[in-house]
GUTI-426700 format. One line per field, with one value per residue (C-alpha): residue in one letter; y, x, z. Coordinates in nm, 2 decimals. Each point is the difference from the previous one (the first is absolute). Example, Ala and Ser with C-alpha at 12.3 -4.5 7.8 and 13.67 -1.06 7.14 Angstrom:
# residues 2
vexse: [A_S]
north: [-0.45_0.34]
east: [1.23_0.14]
up: [0.78_-0.07]
***
This chain:
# residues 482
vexse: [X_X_X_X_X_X_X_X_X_X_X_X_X_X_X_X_X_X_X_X_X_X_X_X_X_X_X_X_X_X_X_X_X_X_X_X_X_X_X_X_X_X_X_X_X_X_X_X_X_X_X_X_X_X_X_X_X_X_X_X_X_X_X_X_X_X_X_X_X_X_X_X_X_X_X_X_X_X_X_X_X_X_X_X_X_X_X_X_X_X_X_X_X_X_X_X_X_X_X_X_X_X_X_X_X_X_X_X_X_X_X_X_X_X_X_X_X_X_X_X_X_X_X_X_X_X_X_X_X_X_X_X_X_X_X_X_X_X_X_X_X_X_X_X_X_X_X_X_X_X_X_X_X_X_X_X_X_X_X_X_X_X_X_X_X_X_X_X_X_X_X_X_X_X_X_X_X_X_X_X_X_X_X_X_X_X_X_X_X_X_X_X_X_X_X_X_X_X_X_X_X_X_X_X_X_X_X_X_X_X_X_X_X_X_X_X_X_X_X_X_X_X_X_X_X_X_X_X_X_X_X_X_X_X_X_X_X_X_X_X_X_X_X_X_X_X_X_X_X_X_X_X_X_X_X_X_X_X_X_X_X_X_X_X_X_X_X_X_X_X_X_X_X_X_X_X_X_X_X_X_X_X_X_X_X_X_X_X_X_X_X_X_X_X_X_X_X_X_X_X_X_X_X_X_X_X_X_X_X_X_X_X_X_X_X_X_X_X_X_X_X_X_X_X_X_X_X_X_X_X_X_X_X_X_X_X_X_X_X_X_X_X_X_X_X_X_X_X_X_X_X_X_X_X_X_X_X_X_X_X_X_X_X_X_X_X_X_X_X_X_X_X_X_X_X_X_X_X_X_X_X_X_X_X_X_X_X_X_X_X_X_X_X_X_X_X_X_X_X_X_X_X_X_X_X_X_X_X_X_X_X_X_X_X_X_X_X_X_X_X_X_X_X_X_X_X_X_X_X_X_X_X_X_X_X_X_X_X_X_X_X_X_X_X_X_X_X_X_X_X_X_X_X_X_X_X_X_X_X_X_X_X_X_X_X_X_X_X_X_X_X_X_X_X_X_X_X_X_X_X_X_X]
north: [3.82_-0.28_0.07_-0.28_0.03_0.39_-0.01_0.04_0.38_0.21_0.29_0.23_-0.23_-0.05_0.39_0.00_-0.30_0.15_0.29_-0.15_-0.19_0.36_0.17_-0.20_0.17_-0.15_0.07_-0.22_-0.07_0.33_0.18_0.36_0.10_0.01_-0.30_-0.27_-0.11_-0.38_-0.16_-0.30_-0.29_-0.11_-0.34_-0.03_-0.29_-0.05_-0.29_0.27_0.18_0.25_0.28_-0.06_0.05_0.23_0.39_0.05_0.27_-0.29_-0.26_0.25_0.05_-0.36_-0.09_-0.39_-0.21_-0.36_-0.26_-0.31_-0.25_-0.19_-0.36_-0.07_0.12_-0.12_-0.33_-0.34_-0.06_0.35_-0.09_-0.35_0.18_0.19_-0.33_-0.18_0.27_0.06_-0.35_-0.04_0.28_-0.18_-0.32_0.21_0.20_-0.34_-0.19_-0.28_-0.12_0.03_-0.27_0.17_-0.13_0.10_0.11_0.30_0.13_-0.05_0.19_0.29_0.04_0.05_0.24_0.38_0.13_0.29_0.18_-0.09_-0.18_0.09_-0.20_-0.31_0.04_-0.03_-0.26_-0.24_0.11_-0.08_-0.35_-0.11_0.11_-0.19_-0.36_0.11_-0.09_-0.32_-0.09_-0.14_-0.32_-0.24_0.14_0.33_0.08_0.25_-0.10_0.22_-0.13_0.14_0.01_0.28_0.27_0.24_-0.04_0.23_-0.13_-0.41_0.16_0.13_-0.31_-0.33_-0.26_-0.35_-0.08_-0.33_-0.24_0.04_0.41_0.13_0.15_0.27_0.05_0.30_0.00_0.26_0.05_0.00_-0.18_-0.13_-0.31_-0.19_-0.35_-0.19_-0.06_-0.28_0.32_0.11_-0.36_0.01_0.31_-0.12_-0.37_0.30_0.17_-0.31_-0.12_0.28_0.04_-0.41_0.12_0.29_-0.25_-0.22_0.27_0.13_-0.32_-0.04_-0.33_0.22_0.28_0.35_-0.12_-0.26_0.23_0.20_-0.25_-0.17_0.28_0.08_-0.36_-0.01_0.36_-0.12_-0.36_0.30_0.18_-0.31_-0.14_0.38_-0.01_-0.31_0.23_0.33_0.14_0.16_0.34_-0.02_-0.04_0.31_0.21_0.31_0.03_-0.29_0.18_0.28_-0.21_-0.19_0.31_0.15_-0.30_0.06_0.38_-0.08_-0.32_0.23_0.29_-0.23_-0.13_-0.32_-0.26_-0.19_-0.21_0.06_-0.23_0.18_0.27_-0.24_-0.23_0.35_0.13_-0.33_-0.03_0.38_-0.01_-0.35_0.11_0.01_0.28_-0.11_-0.10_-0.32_0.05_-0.19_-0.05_0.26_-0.30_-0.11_0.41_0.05_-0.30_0.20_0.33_-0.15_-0.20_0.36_0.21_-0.27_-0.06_0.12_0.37_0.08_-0.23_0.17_0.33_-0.10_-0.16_0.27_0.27_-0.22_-0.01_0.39_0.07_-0.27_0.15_0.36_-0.10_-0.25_-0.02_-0.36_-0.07_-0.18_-0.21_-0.19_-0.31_0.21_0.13_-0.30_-0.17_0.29_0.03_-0.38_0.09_0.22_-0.19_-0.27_0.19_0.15_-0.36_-0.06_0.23_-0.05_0.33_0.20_0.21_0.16_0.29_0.34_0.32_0.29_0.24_0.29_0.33_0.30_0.13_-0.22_-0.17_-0.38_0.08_0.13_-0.34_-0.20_0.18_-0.01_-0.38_-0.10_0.17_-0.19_-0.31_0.07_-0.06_0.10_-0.21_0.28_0.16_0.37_0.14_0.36_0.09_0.39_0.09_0.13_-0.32_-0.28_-0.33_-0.11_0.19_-0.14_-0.40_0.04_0.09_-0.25_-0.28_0.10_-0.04_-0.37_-0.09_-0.02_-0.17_-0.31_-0.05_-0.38_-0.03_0.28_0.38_0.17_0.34_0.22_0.32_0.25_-0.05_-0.10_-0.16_-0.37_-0.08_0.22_-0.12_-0.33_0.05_0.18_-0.22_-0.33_-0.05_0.09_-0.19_-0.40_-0.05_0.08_0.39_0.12_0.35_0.16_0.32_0.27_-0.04_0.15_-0.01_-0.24_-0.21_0.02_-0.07_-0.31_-0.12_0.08_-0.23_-0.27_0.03_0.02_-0.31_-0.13_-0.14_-0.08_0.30_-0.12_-0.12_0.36_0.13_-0.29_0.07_0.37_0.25_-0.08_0.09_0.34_0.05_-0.03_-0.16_-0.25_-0.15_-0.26_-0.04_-0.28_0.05_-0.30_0.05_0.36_-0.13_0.20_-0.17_0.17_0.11_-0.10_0.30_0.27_0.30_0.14]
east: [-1.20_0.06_-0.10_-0.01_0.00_0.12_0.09_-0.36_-0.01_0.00_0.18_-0.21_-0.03_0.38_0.04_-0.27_0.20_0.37_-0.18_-0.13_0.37_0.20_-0.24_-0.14_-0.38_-0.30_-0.40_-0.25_-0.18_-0.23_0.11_0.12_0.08_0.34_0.21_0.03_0.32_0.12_0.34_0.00_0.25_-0.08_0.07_-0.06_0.01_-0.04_0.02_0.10_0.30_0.04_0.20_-0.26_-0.35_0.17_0.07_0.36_-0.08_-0.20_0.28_0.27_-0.19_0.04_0.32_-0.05_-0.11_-0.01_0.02_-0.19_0.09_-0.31_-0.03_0.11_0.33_0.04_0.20_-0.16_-0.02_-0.17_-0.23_-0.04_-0.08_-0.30_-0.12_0.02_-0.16_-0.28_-0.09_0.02_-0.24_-0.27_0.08_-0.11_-0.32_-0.12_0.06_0.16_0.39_0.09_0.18_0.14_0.21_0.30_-0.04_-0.24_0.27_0.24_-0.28_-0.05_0.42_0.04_-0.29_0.01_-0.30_-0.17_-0.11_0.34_-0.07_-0.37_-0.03_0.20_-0.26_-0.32_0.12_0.10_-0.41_-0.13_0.24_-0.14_-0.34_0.03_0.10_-0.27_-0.27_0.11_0.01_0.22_0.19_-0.15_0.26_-0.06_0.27_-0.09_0.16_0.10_0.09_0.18_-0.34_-0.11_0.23_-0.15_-0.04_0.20_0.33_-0.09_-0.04_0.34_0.13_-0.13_0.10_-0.18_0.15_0.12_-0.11_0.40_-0.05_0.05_-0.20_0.01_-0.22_-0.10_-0.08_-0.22_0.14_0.32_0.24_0.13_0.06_0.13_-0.11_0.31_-0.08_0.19_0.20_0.12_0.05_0.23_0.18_0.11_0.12_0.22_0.13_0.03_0.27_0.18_0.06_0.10_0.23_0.15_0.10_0.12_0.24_0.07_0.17_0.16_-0.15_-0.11_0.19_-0.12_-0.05_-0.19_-0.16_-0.11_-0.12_-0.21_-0.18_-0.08_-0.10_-0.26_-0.13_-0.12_-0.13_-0.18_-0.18_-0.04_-0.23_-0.16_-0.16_-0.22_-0.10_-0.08_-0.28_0.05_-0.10_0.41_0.10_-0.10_0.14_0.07_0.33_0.15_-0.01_0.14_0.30_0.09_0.01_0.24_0.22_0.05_0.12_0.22_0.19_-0.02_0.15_0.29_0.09_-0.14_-0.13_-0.22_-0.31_-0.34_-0.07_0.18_-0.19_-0.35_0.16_0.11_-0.37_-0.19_0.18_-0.03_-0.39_-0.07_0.15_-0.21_-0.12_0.16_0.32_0.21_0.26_0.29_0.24_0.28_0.25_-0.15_-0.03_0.36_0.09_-0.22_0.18_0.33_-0.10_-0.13_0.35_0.13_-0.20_0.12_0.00_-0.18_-0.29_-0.02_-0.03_-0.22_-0.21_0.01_-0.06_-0.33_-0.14_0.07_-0.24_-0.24_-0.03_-0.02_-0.30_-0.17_0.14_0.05_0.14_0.32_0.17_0.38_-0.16_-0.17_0.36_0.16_-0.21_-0.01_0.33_0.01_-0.19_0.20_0.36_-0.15_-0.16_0.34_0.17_-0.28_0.17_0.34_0.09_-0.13_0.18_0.38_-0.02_0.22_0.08_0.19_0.20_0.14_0.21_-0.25_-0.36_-0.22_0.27_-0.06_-0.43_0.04_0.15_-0.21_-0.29_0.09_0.08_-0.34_-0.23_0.16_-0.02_-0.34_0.02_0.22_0.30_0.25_0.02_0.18_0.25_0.10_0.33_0.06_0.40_-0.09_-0.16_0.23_-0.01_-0.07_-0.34_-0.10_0.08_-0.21_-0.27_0.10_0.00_-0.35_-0.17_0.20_-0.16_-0.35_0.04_0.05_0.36_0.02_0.09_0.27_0.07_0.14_0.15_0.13_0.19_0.19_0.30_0.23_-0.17_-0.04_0.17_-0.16_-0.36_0.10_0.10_-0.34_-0.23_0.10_-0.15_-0.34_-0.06_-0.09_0.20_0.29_0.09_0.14_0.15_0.06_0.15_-0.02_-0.34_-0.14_-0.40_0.11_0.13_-0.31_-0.23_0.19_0.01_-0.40_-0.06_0.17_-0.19_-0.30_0.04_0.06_0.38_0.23_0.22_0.38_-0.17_-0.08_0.37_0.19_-0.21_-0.14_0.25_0.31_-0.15_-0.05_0.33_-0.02_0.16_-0.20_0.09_-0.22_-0.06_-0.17_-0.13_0.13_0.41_0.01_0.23_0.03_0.08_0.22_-0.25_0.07_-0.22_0.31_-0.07_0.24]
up: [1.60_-0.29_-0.28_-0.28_-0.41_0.05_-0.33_-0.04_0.09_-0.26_-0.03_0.20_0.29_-0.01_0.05_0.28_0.19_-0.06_0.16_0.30_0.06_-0.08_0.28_0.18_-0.09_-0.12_-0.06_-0.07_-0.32_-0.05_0.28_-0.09_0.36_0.17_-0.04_0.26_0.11_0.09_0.03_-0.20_-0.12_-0.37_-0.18_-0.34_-0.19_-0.41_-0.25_-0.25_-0.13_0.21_-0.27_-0.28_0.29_0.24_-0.03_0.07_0.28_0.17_-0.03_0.15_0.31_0.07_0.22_-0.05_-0.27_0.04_-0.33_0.04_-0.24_-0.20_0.14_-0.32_0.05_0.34_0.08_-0.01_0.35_0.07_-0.26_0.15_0.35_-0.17_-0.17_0.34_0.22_-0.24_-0.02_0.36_0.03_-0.22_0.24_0.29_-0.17_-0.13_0.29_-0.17_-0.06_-0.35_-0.23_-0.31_-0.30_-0.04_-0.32_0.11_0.21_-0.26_-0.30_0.28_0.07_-0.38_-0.08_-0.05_0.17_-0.04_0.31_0.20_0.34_-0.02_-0.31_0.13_0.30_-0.22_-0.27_0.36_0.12_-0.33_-0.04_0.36_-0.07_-0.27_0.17_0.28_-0.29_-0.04_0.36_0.27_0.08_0.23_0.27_-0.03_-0.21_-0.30_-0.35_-0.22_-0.37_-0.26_-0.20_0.27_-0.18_-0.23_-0.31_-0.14_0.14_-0.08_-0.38_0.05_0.11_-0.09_0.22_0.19_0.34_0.05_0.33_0.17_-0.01_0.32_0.16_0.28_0.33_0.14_0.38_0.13_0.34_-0.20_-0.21_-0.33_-0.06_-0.35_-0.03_-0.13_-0.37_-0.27_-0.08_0.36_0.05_-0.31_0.10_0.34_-0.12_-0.26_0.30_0.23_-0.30_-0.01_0.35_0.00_-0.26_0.18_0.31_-0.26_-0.12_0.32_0.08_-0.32_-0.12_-0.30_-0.20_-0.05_-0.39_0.06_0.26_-0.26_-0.22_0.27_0.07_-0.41_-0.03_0.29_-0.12_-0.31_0.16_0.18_-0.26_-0.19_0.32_0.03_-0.37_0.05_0.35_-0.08_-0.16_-0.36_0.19_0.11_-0.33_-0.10_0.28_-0.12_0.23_-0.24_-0.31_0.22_0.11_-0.33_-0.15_0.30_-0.02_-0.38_0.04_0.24_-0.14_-0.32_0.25_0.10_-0.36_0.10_-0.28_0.25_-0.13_0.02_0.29_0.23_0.00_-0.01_0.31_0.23_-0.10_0.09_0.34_0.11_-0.06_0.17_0.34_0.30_0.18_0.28_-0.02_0.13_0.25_-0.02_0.30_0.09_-0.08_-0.31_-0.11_0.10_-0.26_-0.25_0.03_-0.03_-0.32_-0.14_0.09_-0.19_-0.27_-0.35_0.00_-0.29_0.11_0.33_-0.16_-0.27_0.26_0.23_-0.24_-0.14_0.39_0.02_-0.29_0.08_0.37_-0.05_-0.24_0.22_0.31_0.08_0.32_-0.15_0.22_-0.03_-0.10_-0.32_-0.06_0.01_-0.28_-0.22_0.03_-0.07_-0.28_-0.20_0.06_-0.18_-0.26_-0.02_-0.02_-0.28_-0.23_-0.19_0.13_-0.29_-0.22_0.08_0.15_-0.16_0.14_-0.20_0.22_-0.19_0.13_-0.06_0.10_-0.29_-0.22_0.20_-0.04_-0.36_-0.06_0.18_-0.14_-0.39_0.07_0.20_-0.25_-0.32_0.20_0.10_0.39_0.28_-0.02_0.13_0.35_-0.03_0.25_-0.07_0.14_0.00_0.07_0.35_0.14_0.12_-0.12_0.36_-0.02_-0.34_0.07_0.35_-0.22_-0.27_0.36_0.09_-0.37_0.04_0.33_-0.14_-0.28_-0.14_-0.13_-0.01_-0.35_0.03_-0.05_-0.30_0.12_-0.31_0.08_-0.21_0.22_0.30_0.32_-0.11_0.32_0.22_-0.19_0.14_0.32_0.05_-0.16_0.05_0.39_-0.17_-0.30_-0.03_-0.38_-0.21_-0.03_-0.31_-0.04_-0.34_-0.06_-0.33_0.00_-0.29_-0.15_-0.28_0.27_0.26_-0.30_-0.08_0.34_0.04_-0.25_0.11_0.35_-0.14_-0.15_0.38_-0.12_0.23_0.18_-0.10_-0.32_-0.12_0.17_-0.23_-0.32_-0.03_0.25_-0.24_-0.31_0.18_0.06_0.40_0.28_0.24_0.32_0.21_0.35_0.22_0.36_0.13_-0.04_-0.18_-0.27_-0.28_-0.32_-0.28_-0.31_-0.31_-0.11_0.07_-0.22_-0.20]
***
């Protein structure tokens, strides 16, 4: 027996039916007499919460319970599915093929619908129903226009449809099939370059760099053909806002100083890919994966961490080509920059002496200029400057790091850090808050790292030694306290 909307039973009946399922005994509505037995499998089914409807005695007695998300929460090409098959379904009542714009698809993938999958069903009825009034095409073929939706969602969203918008057929004895639009067209030409680009590199006639900046340029060539193509409905796709704003937190996350635009570029590109993905060769992805293990680390997890988010929200079907030029895109956002401000650590023996520091200093400066590392006596140095490597790693340390410690390891600091960072590494030792304060200030004011070791760390009384990546060679302070 199914029962559906149980969450309708009130209490009473609830009691009645846990009943029934604890002894198997029932009697029929006015009947008094003995009870009639039956053996019966139940399947219940409810849009509602099931804690705030059900009586706990009734939830107990049953052994499986089975979430269903919303087809608002399900992934875009489940969703898609239900769009398809529901339109295919009209095809076949109506006797006709359909023709729709893309942009209903695109209006129905976005919207939160009451009702679940019943309510996709009867807004698709109601759309065809709609292009039914208007007639057919003189080959049969049923169009459906962008004009068909209802009201309420072309009020939400005002947009026109331009002549190159693609449009989509629906076949009744099955299939879906895009017709190739202005945009599509422009998307392949994007991937047939980058592929050309990837044989190019894979036999060395260009360099990884230039790699990288071939595949930037023909990205924005890209987007720059998509806006005289799309309709101002894709403009306001509520998935860009949603990845601008991602793309900010996380360059913010990694200490990254990267301009607007990358953000706006990675946005535009994630919401203009196809439903269906193009396939590149096993040769030409190969050339693509190498090019990725050796892209720039911090692009690659920048890149990889903004794809994360993005999926797990939307569930795009990203591909190694959609790596590749996001990737692309954050190394040259990255190159964009000067390499922002220096970045400084204080690491200091005890449990909250380094963060008492860093915390005194960051709140008279008025923003985080200092990274703490507590060392208590029992924790090895080792442990602390694996933690100090792994804060490094994702962040941007092109214009140098500033290390100031209270004392002893300015070798070991070296030794550690050097494989990680991209600039000069200076190490200070008696660090005191007089001394962090000074040093905040100047970093604030974005001055150059041995520029603020030369001119503030001997008035404090401190010793300084600097360090570069390339050869490790330590230079001789003239900052030697006393």
């Amino acid at each position: 027996m199914f029962i559906d909307e149980v969450h309708r039973l009130p209490p009473e009946g609830q009691e009645k039916l846990f009943h029934f399922m604890d002894n198997g005994t029932w009697r029929r509505l006015g009947e008094s007499s003995d009870e009639r037995s039956a053996t019966v499998r139940l399947i219940f089914a409810s849009t509602e919460d099931l804690e705030k409807h059900f009586l706990a005695t009734f939830i107990r007695r049953i052994p499986v319970i089975v979430k269903i998300l919303p087809i608002a929460e399900r992934g875009q090409y489940e969703r898609l599915a239900f769009i398809h098959h529901f339109f295919r379904r009209e095809a076949q009542r109506l006797h006709h093929d359909l023709s729709l714009d893309s942009e209903i698809i695109s209006q129905l993938m976005q919207e939160t619908l009451e009702g679940n999958v019943g309510g996709l069903e009867n807004l698709i009825r109601n759309i065809c129903a709609s292009a039914w009034t208007f007639g057919q095409r003189d080959d049969g073929v049923l169009e459906v226009k962008a004009g068909q939706l209802p009201d309420r969602l072309l009020m939400e969203v005002p947009f026109t449809v331009p002549q190159t918008a693609e449009r989509v057929m629906i076949y009744r004895e099955g299939g879906v099939f895009p017709r190739v639009s202005g945009q599509h067209q422009e998307y392949l030409r994007l991937t047939e370059n980058i592929c050309g680009l990837c044989e190019e590199l894979a036999q060395e006639n260009i360099s990884a760099r230039t790699f990288d900046k071939l595949v930037y340029q023909n990205l924005t060539l890209y987007l720059d053909a998509l806006m005289n193509k799309e309709s101002p409905r894709a403009r306001q796709d509520k998935r860009l806002r949603f990845i601008e704003d991602v793309g900010k937190a996380i360059a913010a996350h990694y200490d990254l100083e990267l301009n607007a635009e990358f953000a706006y570029l990675t946005g535009r590109y994630l919401t203009s890919l196809p439903l269906t993905p193009v396939e590149a060769s096993p040769s030409v992805r190969h050339v693509m994966l190498r090019w990725l293990e050796e892209a720039p680390g911090l692009a690659q997890r920048v890149a990889q961490k903004l794809l994360d988010v993005v999926n797990n929200k939307y569930d795009l079907l990203i591909d190694t080509l959609d790596r590749l030029v996001v990737a692309a895109i954050v190394s040259n956002a990255i190159d964009a920059t000067s390499g922002g401000k220096v970045k400084a650590l204080i690491i200091a023996h005890g449990y909250s002496t380094a963060s008492s520091i860093a915390g005194v200093a960051n709140r008279l400066i008025g923003e985080k200029i200092y990274h703490a590392m507590d060392m208590p006596m029992e924790v090895a140095f080792s442990d602390v400057s694996r933690a100090i490597v792994d804060y490094l790693q994702h962040t941007d340390t092109r214009a140098g790091v500033m290390v100031l410690i209270d004392m002893g390891y300015t070798k070991e600091i070296a030794d550690a850090l050097l494989s990680v960072i991209h600039g000069p590494l200076v190490v200070v030792d008696n660090v005191t808050t007089r001394l962090a304060l000074n040093v905040a200030s100047e970093i604030a004011l974005q001055k150059n790292i041995e520029q603020i070791a030369e001119e503030i760390v001997p008035l404090n009384q401190s010793r300084w030694d600097v360090f570069w990546p390339a050869q490790k060679k330590a230079r001789g302070a003239p900052g030697d306290g006393k």
